[in-house]
C-alpha positions in Angstrom: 13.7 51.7 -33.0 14.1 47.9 -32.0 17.7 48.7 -30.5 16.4 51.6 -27.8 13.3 48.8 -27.4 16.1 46.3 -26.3 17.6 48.4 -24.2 15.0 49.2 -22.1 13.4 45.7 -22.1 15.9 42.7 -21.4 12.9 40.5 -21.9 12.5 41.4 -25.6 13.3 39.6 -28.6 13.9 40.4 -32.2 13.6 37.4 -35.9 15.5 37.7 -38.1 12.5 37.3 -40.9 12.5 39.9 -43.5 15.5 41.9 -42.0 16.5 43.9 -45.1 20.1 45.1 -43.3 22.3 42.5 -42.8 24.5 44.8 -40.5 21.2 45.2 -38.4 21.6 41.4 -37.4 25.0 41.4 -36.5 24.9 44.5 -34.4 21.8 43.3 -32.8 24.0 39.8 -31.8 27.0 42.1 -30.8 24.8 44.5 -28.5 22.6 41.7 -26.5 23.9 38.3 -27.6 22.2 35.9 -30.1 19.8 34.6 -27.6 17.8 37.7 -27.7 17.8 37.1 -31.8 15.7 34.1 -33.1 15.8 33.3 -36.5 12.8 32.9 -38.1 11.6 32.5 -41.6 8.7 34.5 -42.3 7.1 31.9 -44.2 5.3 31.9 -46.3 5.8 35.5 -46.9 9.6 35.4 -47.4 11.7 33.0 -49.5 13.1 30.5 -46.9 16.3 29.8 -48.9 17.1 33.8 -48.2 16.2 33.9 -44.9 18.5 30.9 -43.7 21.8 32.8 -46.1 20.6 35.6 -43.1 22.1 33.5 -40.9 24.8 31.9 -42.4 26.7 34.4 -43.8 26.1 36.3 -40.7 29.5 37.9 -39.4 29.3 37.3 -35.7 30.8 33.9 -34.1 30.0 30.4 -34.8 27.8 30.3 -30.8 26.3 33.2 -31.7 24.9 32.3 -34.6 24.4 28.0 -33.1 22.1 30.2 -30.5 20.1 32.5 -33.5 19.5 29.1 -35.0 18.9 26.7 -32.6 18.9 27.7 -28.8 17.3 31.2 -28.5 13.9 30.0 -29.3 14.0 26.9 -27.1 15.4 29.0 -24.0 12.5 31.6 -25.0 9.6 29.1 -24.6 11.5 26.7 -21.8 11.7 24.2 -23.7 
């Protein structure tokens, strides 16, 4: 379970590639924040069109999902 995993480790992350549960996403942002969520595409596996719409349509707020997109992973690596 990826949400007890979170819980107990603050220096976990979860992508969003492949995510079947759209509701999984936004609970995960509303629980621990989009900076512990990275979006990721899961190419070349997944269709990348689909995997973006992820975050789009996302219902969690426009930072949140700024930070899925763009932030999380640069803060992850230090960059």
């Amino acid at each position: 379970d990826a949400t007890l995993a979170m819980q107990k480790a603050p220096n976990l992350f979860i992508d969003t590639a492949g995510v079947y549960r759209q509701d999984f996403i936004e609970e995960t942002v509303d629980a621990f924040g989009g900076n512990r969520v990275l979006f990721a595409s899961g190419a070349p596996y997944f269709d990348q069109r689909y995997e973006i719409k992820r975050i789009i349509f996302a219902k969690v707020a426009e930072k949140e999902r700024l930070t899925m997109q763009f932030s999380s992973a640069k803060e992850l690596i230090g960059f």
